[in-house]
Each structure stands twice: as C-alpha cells, then as structure tokens.
N, CA, C and O atoms as CSV, one atom per row, in Angstrom:
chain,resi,resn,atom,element,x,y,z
A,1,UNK,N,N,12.341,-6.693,36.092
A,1,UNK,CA,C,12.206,-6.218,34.706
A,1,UNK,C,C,13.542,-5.621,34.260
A,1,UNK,O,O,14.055,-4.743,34.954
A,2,UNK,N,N,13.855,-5.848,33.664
A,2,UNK,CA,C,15.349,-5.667,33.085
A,2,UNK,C,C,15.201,-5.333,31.520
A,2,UNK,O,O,14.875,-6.248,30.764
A,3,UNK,N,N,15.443,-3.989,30.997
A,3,UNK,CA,C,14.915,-3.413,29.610
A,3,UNK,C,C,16.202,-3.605,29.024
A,3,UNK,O,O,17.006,-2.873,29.600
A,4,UNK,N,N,16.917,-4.507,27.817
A,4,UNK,CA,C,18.099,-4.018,27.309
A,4,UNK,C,C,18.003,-2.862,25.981
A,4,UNK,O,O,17.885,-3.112,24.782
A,5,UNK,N,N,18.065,-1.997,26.426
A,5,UNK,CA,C,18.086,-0.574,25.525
A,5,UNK,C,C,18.679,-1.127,23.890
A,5,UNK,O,O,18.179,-0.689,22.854
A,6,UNK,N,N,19.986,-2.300,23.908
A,6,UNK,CA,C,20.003,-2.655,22.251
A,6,UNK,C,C,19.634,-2.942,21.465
A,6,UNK,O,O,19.877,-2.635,20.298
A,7,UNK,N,N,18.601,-3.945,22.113
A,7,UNK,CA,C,17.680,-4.852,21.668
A,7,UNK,C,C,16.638,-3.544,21.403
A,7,UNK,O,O,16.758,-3.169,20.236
A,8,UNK,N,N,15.955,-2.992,21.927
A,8,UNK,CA,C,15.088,-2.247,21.513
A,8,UNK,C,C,15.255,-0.931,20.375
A,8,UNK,O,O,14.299,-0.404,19.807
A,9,UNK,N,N,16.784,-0.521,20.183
A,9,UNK,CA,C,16.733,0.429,19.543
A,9,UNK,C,C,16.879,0.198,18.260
A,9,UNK,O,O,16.861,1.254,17.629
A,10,UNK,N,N,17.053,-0.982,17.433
A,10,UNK,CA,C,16.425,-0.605,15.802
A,10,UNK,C,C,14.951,-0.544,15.941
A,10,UNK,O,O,14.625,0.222,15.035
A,11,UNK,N,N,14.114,-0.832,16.423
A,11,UNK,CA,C,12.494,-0.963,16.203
A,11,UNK,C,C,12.665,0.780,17.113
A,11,UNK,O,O,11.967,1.580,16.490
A,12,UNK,N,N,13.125,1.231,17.904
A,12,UNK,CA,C,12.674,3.030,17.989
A,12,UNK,C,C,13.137,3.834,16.843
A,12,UNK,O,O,12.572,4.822,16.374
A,13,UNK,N,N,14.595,3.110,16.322
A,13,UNK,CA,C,15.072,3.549,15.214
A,13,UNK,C,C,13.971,3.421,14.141
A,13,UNK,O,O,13.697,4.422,13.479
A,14,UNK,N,N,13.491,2.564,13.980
A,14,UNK,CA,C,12.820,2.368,12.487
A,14,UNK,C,C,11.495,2.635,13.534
A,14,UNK,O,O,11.256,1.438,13.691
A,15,UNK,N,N,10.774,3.105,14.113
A,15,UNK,CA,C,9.552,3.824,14.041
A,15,UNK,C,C,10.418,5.223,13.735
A,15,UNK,O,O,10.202,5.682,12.614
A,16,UNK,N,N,11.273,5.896,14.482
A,16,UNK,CA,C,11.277,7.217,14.086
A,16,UNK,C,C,11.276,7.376,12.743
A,16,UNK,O,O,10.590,8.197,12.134
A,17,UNK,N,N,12.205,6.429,12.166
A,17,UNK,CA,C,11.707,6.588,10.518
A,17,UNK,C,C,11.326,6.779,9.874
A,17,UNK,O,O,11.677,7.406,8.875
A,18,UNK,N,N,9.756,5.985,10.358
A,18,UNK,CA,C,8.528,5.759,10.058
A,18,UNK,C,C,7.980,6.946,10.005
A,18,UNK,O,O,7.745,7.636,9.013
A,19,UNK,N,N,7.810,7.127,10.967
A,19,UNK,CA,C,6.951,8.572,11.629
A,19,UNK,C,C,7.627,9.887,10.746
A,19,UNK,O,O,6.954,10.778,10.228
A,20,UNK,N,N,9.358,9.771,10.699
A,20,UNK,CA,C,9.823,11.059,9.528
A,20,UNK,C,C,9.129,10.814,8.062
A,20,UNK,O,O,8.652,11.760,7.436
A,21,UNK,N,N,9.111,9.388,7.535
A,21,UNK,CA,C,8.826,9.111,6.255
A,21,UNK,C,C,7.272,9.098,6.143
A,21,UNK,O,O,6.952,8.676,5.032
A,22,UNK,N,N,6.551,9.313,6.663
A,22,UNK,CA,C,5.506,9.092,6.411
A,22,UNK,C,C,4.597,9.489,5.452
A,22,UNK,O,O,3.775,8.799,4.849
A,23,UNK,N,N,4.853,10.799,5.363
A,23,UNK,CA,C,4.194,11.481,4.037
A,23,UNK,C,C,4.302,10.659,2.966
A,23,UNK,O,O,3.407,10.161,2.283
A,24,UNK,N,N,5.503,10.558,2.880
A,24,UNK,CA,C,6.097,9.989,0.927
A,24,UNK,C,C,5.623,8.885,1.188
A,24,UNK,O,O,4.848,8.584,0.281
A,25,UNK,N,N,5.680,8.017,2.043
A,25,UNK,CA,C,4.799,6.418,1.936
A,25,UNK,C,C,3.700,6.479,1.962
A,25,UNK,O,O,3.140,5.629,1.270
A,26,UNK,N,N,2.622,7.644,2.872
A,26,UNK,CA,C,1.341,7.647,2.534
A,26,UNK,C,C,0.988,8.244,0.702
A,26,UNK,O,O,-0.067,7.946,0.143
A,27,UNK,N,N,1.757,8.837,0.224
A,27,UNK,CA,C,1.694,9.632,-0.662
A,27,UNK,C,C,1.806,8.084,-2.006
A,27,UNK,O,O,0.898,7.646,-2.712
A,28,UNK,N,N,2.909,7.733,-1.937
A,28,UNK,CA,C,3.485,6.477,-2.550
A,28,UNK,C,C,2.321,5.058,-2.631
A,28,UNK,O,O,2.240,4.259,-3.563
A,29,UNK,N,N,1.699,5.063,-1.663
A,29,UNK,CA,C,0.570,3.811,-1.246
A,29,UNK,C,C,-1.095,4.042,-1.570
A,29,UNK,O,O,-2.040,3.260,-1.677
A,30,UNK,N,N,-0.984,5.217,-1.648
A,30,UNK,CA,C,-1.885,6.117,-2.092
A,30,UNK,C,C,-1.989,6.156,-4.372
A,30,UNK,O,O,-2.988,5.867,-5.031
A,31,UNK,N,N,-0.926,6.498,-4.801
A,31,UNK,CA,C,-1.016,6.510,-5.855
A,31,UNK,C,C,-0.899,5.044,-6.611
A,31,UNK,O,O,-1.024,4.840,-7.819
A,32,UNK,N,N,-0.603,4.004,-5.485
A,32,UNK,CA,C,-0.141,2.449,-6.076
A,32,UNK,C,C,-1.923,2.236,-6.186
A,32,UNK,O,O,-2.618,1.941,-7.159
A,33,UNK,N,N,-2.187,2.444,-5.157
A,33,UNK,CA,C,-3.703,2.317,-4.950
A,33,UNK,C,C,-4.700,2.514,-5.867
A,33,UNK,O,O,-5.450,1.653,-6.326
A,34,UNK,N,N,-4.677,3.679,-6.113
A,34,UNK,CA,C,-5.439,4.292,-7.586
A,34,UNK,C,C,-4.836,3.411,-8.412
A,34,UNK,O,O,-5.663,2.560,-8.742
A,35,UNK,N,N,-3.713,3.207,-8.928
A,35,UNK,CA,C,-3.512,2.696,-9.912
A,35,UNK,C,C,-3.999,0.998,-10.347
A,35,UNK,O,O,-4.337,0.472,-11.408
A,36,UNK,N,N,-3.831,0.507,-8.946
A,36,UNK,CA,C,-4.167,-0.751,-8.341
A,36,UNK,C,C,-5.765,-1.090,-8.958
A,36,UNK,O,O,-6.197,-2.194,-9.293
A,37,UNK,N,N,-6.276,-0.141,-8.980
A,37,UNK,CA,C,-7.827,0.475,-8.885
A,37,UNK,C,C,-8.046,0.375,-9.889
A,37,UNK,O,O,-8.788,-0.486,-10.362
A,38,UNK,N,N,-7.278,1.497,-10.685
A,38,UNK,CA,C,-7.800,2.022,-12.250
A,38,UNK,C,C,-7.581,0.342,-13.077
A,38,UNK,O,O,-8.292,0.012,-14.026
A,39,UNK,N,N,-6.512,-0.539,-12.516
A,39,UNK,CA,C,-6.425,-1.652,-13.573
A,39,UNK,C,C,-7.083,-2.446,-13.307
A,39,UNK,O,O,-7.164,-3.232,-14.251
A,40,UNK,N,N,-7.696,-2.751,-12.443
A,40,UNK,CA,C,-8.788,-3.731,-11.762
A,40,UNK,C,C,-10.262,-3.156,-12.623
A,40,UNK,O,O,-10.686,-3.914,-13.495
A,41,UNK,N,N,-10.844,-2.149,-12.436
A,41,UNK,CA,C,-11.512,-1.784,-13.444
A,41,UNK,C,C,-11.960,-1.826,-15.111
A,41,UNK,O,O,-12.906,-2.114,-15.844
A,42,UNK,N,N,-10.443,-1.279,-15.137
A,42,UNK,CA,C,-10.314,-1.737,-16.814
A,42,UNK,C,C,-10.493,-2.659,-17.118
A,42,UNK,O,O,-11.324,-2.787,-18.017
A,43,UNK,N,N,-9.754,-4.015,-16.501
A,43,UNK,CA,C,-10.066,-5.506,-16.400
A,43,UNK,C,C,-11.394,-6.115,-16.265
A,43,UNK,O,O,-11.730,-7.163,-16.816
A,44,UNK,N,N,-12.106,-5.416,-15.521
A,44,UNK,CA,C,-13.343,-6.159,-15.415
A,44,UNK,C,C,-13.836,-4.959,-16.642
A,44,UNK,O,O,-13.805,-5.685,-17.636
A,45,UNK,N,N,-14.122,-4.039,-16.986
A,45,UNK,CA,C,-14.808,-3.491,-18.475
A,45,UNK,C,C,-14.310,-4.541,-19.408
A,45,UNK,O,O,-15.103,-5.379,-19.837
A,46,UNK,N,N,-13.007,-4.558,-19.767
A,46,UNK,CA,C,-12.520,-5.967,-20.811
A,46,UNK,C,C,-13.052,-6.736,-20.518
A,46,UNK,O,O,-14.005,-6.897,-21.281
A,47,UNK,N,N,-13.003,-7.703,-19.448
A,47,UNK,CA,C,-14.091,-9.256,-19.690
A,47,UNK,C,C,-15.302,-9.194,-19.575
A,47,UNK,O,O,-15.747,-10.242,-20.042
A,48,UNK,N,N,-16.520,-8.238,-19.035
A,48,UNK,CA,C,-17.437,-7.450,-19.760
A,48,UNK,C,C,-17.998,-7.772,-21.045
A,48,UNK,O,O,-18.772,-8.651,-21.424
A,49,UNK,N,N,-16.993,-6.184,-21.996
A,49,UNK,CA,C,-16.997,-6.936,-22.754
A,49,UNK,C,C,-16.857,-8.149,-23.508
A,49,UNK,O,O,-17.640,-7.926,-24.431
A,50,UNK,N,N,-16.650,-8.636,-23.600
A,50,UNK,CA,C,-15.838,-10.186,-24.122
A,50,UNK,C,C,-17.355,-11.171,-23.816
A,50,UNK,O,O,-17.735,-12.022,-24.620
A,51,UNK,N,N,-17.945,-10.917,-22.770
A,51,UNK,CA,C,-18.844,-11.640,-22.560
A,51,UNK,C,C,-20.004,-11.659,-23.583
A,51,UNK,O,O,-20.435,-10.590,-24.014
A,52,UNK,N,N,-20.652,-13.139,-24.088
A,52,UNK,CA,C,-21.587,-13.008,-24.621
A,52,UNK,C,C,-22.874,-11.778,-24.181
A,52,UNK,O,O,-23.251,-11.684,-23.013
A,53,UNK,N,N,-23.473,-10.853,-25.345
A,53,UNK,CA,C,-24.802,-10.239,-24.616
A,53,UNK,C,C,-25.662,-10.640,-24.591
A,53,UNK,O,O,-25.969,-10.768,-25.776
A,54,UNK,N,N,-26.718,-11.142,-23.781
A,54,UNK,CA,C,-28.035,-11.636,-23.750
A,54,UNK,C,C,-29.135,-10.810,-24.069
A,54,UNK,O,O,-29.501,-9.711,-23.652
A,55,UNK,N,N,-29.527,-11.515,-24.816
A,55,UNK,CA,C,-31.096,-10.592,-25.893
A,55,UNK,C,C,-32.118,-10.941,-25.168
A,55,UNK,O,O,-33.252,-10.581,-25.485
C-alpha cells in the first residue's frame, strides 16, 4: 500500500473547507430552497387558477 500524500491533499484540502464553510452553504441552500418552494407554489396557484372550474 503505498499512500501518495499529493494526490490526496486537494480532496483533505477541500473537505477542510467544507467542514469551515459549512454554515454559509447550509444557510445559502437553505434560503435557495424556500425560495425554490415559494415559486413552485405560486406556479401551481397560477395554473389553478387558469384552469377551467367545474360546476
């Protein structure tokens, strides 16, 4: 088994990253989300409406 330490250190690099950044990306993915949400909603109330009503 032979580990080359270069090869492995952008992926420890970019988890530590990860792991520092995490807040603001959970925070960031979180508000895309809602928003993601709120327009998906609206969208289906608009074609909803739009739809013939049945009597």
């Amino acid at each position: 088994m032979d580990i080359n330490v270069f090869n492995d250190a952008p992926f420890i690099l970019y988890v530590i990253f990860a792991l520092g950044s995490l807040m603001f990306t959970d925070i960031a993915v979180i508000v895309i989300s809602v928003q993601c949400s709120v327009i998906i909603i609206t969208l289906l109330i608009a074609i909803l409406e739009k739809l013939p009503k049945k009597k």
